[in-house]
SEBA-244969 format. One record per residue (C-alpha): x, y, z; residue in three letters; residue number from 1. Coordinates in Angstrom, 2 decimals, decimal comma. Example, Ala and Ser with C-alpha at 12.3 -4.5 7.8 and 13.67 -1.06 7.14 Angstrom:
2
DRENGU       px       py       pz  type  seq
DRENGU    12,30    -4,50     7,80   ALA    1
DRENGU    13,67    -1,06     7,14   SER    2
REM end
This chain:
396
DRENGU       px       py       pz  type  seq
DRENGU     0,00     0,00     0,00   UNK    1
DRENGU     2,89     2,16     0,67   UNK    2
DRENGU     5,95     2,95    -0,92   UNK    3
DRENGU     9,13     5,32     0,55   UNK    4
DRENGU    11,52     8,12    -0,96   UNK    5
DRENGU    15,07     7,49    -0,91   UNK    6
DRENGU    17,25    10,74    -1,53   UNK    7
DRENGU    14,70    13,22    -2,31   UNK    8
DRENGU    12,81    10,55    -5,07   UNK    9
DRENGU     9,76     9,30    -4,03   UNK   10
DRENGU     8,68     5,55    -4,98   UNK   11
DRENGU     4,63     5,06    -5,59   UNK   12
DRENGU     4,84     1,28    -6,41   UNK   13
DRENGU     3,63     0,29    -3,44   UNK   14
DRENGU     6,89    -1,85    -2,42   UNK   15
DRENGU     6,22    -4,85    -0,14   UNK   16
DRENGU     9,92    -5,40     0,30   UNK   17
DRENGU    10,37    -5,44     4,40   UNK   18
DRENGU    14,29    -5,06     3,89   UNK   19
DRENGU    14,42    -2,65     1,36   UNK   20
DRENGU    11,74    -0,47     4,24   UNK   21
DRENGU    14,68    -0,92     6,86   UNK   22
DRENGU    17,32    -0,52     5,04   UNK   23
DRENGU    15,71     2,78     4,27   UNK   24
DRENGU    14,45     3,35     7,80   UNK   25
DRENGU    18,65     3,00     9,02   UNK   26
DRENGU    19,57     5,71     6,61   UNK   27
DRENGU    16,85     7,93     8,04   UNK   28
DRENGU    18,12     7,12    11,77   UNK   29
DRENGU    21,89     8,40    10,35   UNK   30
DRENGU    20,91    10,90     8,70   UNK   31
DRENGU    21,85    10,42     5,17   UNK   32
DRENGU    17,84    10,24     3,89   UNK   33
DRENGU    14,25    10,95     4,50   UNK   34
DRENGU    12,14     8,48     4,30   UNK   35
DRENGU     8,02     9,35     3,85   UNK   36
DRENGU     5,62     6,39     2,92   UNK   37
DRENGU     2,93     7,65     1,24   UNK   38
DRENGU    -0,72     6,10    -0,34   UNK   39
DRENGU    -1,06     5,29    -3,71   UNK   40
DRENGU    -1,84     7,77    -6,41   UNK   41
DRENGU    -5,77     8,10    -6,39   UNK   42
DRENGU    -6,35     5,98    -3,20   UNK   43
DRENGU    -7,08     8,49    -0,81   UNK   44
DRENGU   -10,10     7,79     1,22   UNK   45
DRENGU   -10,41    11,58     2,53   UNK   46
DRENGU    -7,94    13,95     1,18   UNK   47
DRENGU    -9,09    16,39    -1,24   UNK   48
DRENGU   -12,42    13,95    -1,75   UNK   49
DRENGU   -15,57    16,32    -2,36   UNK   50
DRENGU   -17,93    13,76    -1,01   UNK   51
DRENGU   -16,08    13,09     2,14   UNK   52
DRENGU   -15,06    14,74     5,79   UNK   53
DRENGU   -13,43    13,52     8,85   UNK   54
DRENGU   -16,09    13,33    11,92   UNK   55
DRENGU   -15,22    16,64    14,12   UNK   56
DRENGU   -16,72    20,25    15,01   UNK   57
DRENGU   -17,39    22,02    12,39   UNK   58
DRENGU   -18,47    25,88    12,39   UNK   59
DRENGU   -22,15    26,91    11,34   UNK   60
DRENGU   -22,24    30,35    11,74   UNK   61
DRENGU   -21,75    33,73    13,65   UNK   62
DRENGU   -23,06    33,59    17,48   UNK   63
DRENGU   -24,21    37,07    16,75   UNK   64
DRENGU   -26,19    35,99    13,77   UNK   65
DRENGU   -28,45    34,18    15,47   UNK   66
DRENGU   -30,83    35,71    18,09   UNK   67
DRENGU   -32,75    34,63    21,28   UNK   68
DRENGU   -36,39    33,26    19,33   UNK   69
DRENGU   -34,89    33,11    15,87   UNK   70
DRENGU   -34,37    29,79    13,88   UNK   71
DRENGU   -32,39    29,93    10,72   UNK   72
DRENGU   -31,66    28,07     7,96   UNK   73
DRENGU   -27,80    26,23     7,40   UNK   74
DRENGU   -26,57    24,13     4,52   UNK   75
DRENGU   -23,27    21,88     6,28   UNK   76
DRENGU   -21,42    19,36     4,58   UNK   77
DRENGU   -23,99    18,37     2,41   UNK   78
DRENGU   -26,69    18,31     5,55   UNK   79
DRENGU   -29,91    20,89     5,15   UNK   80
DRENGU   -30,05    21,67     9,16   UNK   81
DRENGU   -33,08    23,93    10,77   UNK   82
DRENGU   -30,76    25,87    13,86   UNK   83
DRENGU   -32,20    27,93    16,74   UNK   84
DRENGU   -32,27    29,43    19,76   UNK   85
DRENGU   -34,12    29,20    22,57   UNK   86
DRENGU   -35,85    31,81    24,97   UNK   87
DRENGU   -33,35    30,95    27,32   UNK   88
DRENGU   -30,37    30,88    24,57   UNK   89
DRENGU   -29,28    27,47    24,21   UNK   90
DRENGU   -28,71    26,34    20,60   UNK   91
DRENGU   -30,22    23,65    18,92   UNK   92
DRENGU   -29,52    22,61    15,67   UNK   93
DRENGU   -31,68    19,64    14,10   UNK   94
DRENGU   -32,40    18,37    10,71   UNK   95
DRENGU   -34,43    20,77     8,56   UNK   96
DRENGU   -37,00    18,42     7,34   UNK   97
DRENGU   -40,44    17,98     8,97   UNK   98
DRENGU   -41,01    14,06     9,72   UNK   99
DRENGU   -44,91    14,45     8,65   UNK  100
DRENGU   -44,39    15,85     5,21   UNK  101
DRENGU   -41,12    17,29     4,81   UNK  102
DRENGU   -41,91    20,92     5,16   UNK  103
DRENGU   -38,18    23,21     6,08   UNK  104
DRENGU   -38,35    23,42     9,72   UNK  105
DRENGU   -36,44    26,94     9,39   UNK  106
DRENGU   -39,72    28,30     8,32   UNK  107
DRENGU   -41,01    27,47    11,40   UNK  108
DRENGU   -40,88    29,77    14,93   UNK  109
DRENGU   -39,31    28,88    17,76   UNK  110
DRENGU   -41,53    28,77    21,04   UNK  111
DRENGU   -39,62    28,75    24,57   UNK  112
DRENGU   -37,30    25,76    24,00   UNK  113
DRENGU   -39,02    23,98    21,59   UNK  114
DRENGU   -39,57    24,69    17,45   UNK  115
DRENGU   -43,05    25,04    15,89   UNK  116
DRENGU   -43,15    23,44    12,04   UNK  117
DRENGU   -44,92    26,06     9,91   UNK  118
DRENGU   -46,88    23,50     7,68   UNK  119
DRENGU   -49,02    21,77    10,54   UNK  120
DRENGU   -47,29    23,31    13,69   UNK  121
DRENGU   -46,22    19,62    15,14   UNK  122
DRENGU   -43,82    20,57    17,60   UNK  123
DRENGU   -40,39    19,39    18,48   UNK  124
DRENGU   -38,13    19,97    22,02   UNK  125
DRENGU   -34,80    20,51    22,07   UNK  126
DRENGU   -33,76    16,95    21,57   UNK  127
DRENGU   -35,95    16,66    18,73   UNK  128
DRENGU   -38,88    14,75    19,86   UNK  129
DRENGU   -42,14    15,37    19,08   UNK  130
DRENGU   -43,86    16,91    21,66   UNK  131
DRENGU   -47,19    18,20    20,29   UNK  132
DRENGU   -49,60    17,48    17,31   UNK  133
DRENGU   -52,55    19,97    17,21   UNK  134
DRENGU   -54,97    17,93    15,34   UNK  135
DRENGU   -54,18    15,13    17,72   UNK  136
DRENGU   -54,22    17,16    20,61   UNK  137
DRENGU   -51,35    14,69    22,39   UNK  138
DRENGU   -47,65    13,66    20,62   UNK  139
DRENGU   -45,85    11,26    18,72   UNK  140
DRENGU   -43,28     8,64    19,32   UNK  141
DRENGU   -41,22    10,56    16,24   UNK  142
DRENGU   -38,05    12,46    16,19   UNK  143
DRENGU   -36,14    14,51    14,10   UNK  144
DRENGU   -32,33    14,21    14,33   UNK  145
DRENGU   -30,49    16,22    16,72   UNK  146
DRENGU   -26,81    17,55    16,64   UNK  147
DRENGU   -24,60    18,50    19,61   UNK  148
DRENGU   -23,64    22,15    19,31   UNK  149
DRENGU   -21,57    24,33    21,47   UNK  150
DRENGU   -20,40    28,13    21,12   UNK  151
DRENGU   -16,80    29,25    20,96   UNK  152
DRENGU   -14,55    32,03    19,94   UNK  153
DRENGU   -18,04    34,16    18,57   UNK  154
DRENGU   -18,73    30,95    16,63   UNK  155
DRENGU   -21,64    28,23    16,49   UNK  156
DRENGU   -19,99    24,71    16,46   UNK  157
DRENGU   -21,82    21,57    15,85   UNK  158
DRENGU   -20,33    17,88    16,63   UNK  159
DRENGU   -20,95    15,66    13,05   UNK  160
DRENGU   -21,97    12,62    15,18   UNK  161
DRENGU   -24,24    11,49    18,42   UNK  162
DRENGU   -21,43    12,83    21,16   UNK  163
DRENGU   -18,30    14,19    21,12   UNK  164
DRENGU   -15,05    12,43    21,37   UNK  165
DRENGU   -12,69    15,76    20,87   UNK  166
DRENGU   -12,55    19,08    22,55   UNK  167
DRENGU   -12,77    22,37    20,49   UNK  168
DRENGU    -9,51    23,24    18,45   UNK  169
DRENGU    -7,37    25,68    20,17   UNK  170
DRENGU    -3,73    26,33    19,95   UNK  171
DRENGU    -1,83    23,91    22,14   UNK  172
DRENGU     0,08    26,40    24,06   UNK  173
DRENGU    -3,49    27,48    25,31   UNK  174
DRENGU    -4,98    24,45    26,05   UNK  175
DRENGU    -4,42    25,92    29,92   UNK  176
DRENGU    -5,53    29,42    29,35   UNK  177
DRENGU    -8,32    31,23    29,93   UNK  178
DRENGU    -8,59    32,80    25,95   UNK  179
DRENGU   -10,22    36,12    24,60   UNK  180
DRENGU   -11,01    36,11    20,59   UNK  181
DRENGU   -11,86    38,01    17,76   UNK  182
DRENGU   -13,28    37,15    14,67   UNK  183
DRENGU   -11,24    37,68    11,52   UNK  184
DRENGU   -12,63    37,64     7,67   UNK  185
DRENGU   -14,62    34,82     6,52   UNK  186
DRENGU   -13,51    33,87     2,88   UNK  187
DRENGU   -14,38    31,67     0,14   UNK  188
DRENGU   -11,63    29,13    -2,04   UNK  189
DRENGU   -12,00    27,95    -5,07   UNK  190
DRENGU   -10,35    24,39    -3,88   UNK  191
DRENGU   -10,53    22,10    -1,13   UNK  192
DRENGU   -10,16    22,42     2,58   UNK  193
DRENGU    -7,00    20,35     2,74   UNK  194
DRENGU    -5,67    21,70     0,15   UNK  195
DRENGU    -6,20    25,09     1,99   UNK  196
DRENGU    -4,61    23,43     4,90   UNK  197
DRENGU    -1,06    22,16     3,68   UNK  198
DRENGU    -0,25    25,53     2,51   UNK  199
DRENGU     0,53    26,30     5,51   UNK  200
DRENGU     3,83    23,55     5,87   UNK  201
DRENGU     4,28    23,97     2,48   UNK  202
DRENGU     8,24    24,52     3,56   UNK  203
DRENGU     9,17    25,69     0,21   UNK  204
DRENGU     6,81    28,26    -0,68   UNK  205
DRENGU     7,84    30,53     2,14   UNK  206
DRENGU    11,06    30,95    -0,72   UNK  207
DRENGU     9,08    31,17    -3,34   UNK  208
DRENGU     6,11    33,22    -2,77   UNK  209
DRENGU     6,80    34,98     0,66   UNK  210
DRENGU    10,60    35,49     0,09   UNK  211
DRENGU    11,68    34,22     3,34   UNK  212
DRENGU    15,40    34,07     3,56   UNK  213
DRENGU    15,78    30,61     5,27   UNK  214
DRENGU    14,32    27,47     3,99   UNK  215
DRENGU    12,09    25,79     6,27   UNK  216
DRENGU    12,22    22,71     7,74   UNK  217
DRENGU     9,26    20,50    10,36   UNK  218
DRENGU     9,32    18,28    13,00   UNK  219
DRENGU     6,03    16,81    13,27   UNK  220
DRENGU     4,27    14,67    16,53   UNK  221
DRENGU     0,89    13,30    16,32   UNK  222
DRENGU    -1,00    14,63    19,18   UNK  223
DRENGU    -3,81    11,86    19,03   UNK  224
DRENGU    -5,83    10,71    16,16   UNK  225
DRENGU    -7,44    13,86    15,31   UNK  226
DRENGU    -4,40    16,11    16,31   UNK  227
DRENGU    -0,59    16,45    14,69   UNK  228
DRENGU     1,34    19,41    15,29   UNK  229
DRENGU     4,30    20,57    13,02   UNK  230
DRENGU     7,05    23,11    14,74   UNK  231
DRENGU     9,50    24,98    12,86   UNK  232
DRENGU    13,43    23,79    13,64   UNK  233
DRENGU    14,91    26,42    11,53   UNK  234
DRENGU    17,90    27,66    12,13   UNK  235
DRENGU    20,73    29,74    10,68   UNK  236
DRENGU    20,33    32,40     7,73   UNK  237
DRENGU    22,76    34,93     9,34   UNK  238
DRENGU    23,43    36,04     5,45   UNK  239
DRENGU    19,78    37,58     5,94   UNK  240
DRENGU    19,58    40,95     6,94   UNK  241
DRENGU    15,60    40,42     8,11   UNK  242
DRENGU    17,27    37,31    10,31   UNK  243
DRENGU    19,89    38,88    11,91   UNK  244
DRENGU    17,27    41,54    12,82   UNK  245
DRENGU    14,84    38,96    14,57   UNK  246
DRENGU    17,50    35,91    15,88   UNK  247
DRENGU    17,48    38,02    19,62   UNK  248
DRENGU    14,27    37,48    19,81   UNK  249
DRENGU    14,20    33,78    19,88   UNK  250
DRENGU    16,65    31,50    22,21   UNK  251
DRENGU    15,92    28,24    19,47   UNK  252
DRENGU    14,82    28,18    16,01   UNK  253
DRENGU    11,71    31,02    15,03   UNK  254
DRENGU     8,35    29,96    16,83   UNK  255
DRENGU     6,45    28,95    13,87   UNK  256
DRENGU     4,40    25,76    14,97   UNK  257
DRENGU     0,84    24,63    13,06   UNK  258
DRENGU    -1,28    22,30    14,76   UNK  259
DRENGU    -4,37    21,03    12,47   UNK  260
DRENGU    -7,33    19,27    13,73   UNK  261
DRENGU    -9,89    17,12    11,77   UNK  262
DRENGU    -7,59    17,95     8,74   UNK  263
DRENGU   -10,15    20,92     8,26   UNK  264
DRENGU    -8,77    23,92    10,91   UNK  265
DRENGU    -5,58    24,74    12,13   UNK  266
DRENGU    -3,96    27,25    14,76   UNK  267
DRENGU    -0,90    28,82    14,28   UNK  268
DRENGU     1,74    29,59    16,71   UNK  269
DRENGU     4,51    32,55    15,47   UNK  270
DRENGU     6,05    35,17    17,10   UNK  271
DRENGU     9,11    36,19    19,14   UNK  272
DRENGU     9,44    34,54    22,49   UNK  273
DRENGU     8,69    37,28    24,48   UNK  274
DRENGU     4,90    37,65    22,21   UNK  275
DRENGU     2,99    34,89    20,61   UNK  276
DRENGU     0,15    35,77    18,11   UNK  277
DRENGU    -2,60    32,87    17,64   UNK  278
DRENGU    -4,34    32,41    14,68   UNK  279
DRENGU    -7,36    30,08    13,89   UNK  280
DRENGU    -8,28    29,03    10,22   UNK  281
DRENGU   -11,48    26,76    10,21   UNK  282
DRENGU   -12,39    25,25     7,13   UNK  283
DRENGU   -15,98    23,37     6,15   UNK  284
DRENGU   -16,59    21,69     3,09   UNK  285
DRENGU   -18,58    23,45     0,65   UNK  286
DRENGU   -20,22    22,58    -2,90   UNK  287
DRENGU   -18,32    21,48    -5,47   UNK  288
DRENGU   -15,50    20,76    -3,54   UNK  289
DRENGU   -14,72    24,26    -2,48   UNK  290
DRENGU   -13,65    25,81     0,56   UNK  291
DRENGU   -15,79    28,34     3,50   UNK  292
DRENGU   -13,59    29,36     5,81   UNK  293
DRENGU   -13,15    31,24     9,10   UNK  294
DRENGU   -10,30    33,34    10,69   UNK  295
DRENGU   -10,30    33,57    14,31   UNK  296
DRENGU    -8,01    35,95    16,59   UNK  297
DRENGU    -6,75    34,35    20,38   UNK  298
DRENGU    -4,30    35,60    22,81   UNK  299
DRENGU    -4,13    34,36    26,87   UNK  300
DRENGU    -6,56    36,50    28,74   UNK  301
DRENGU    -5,11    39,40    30,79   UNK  302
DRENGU    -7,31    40,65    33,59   UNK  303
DRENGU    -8,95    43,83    34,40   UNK  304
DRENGU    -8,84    47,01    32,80   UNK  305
DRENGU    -5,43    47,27    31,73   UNK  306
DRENGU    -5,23    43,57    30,06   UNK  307
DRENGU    -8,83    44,30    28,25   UNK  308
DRENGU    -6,83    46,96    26,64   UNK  309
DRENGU    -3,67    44,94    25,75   UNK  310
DRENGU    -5,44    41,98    24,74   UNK  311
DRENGU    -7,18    44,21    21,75   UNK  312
DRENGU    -3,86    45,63    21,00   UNK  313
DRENGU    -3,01    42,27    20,35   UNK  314
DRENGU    -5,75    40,93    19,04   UNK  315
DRENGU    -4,97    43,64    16,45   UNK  316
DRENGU    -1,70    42,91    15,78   UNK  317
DRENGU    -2,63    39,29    15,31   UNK  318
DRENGU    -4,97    40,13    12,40   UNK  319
DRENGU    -2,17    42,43    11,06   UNK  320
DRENGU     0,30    39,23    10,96   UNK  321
DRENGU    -2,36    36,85     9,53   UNK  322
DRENGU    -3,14    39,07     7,03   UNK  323
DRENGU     0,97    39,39     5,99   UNK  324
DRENGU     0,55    35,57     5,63   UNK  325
DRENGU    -2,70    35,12     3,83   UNK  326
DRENGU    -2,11    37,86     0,92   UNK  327
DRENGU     0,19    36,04    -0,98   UNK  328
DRENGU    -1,69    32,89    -1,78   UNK  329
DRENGU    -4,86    34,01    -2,43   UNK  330
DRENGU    -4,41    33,95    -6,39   UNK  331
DRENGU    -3,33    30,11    -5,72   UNK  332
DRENGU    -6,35    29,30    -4,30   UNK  333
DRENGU    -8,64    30,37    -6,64   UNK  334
DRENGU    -7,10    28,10    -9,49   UNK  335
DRENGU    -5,18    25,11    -8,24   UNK  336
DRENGU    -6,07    21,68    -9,40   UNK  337
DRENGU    -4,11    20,06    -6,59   UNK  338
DRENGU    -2,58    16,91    -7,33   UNK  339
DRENGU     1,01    15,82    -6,00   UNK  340
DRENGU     2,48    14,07    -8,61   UNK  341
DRENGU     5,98    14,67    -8,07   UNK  342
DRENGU     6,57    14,77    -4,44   UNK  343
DRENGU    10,30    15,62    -3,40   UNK  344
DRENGU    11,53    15,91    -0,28   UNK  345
DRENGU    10,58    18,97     0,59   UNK  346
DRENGU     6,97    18,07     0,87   UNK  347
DRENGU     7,71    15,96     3,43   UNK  348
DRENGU     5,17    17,53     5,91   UNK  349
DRENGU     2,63    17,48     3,53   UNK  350
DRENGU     2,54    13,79     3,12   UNK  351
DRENGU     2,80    12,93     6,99   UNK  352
DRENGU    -0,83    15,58     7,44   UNK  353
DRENGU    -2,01    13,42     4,40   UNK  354
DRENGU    -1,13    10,28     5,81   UNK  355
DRENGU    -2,37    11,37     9,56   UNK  356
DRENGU    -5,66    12,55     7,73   UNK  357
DRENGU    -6,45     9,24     6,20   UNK  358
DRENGU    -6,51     7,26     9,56   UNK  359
DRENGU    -8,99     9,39    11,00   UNK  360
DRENGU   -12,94     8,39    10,59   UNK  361
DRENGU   -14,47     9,24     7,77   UNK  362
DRENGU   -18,33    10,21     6,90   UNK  363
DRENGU   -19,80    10,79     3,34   UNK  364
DRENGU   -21,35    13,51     2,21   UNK  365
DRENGU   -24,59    14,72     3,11   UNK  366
DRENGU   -25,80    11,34     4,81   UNK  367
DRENGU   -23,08    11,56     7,64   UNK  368
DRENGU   -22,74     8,31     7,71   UNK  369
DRENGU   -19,59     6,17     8,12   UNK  370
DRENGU   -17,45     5,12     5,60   UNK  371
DRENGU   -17,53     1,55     6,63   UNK  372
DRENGU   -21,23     1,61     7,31   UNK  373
DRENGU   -23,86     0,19     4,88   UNK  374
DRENGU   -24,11     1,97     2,02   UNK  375
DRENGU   -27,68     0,29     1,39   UNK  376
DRENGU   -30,45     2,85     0,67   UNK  377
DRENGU   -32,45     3,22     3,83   UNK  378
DRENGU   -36,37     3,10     3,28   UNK  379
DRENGU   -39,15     4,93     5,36   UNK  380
DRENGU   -41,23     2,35     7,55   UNK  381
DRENGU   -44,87     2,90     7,71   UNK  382
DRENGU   -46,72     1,35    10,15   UNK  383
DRENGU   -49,45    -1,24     9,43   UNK  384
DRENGU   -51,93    -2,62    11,33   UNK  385
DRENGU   -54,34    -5,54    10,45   UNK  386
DRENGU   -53,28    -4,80     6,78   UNK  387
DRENGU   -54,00    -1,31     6,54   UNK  388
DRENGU   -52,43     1,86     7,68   UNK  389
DRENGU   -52,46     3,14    11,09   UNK  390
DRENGU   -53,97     6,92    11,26   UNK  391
DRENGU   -53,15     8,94    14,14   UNK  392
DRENGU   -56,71    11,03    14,19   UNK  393
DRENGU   -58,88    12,53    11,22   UNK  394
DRENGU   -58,59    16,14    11,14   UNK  395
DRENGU   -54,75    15,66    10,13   UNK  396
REM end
């Protein structure tokens, strides 16, 4: 399934030759190679695959855009969803579609903690049972599917599964902190999350399209299964003006460290040691393969008056630097056709987030269902009594 790169060349045969893998594996250890295994061409099961997603949180949309009594409606990952809040403000997001006839459930009103179809007012609680029928006058042992959703950093988050096995992303310098936020610009690309995502340890395009005077180079660890971090061990570039300017600042190599979650949003670490700036990039999956994405603004919260006003000074600084960053690739975005077909050593990083990506569990498109799961067609069960249908009432 795998194959390695000896010297820089990369082999995609798919070698099954255990002593040609060690010998390899012994050169790494002394330093002479680097050796990446890497999936087949084509055989990704998530990576850059329009009708796929790795289970995770995923953002819906601006706490401030939706209000105490109002229920909108969100398209996610190929899933129509009805979300609301409540008189007392907790969130709720459910499936859009009615159980009786279909109708959008967004065109409904919410009522206390509960949501009131439009079409023939059934109503459903929080949890998405059905608490009420009119013409009934009583409920009904039916449900509409209900998503776990929390709020974060002046965003709506919703779990893609029944309960969640992974916190919210946040830099792992923070995990500790007590954090303050801003939101930065939401954006559109005209490619895929992950692409979106490797840019970022793409080592050699700092050269290329930022100028940076010292080539890059990443260590990665894998956090857990949803979680691998890549820090910068950089050094030298004393030739460099900009370097020689900044190398005080920093006892080891530059603080440049990425850390991407679900393979869909990352935080970034940079800064001298003295000041870190934070920076969140959340990516969903939209049609067509294309990207909707996020920018988010943390620093460690400083108390009282005085840290209110240095936490927006850096706050604003932050954007500053993650604008710097973003400008540069923007024109990349919008017409890549990603597709590594000549993978050299420097894109070492980029293989080991593709290869971290693909052991992490996978749900299709729209459905949210499991990769592994049956892929049979489910069909709506009616129930029958005595050979004909049961009716709940007549005025229905």
């Amino acid at each position: 399934m795998f194959g390695g790169s000896v010297n820089g060349k990369f082999d995609q045969s798919g070698t099954k030759n255990l002593a040609f893998q060690l010998c390899c594996k012994y050169l790494e250890l002394i330093g002479l190679t680097t050796v990446v295994f890497l999936p087949k061409p084509n055989s990704a099961k998530v990576f850059n695959q329009p009708q796929r997603f790795v289970a995770g949180w995923y953002w819906l949309l601006r706490s401030k855009q939706l209000k105490r009594g109002q229920v909108k409606a969100v398209f996610l990952l190929g899933k129509d969803l009805a979300v609301y809040r409540t008189d007392s403000g907790k969130v709720v997001a459910v499936d859009a579609y009615c159980p009786h006839m279909g109708a959008h459930l967004a065109e409904g009103k919410v009522e206390e903690e509960s949501l009131r179809c439009f079409f023939h007012n059934w109503r459903f609680d929080h949890h998405g049972h059905c608490v009420e029928v009119p013409c009934l006058a009583k409920s009904l042992p039916v449900k509409v599917n209900s998503w776990p959703v929390t709020e974060a950093y002046g965003l709506i988050w919703l779990w893609t599964g029944n309960q969640p096995s992974q916190t919210l992303p946040l830099p792992l310098e923070l995990t500790k902190e007590k954090v303050v936020s801003a939101l930065g610009k939401s954006f559109t690309k005209a490619c895929h999350p992950n692409v979106v995502m490797v840019n970022a340890i793409d080592a050699h395009h700092f050269n290329t399209v930022h100028n940076f005077p010292v080539e890059i180079d990443f260590k990665s660890e894998v956090i857990d299964q949803n979680i691998i971090n890549f820090a910068n061990t950089t050094k030298g570039g004393n030739d460099s003006l900009l370097v020689r300017l900044i190398k005080p600042f920093y006892r080891e190599a530059g603080t440049y460290n990425l850390s991407y979650w679900f393979g869909s949003t990352g935080t970034v670490t940079l800064g001298p040691d003295f000041l870190h700036f934070y920076i969140m990039f959340t990516l969903r999956l939209g049609k067509n393969g294309q990207t909707e994405g996020q920018t988010i603004l943390l620093t460690k919260h400083r108390p009282g008056l005085w840290g209110w006003f240095i936490n927006g000074i850096i706050l604003w600084l932050t954007k500053l630097v993650g604008n710097y960053f973003a400008k540069g690739d923007t024109k990349i975005f919008q017409t890549i056709k990603f597709a590594l077909k000549t993978p050299l050593a420097e894109d070492k990083s980029i293989l080991e987030f593709i290869h971290h990506l693909e052991q992490q569990p996978v749900l299709q498109w729209e459905t949210w269902q499991s990769l592994d799961e049956d892929k049979s067609l489910s069909v709506p069960v009616i129930n029958n009594h005595n050979g004909s249908v049961k009716i709940h009432g007549t005025n229905c």
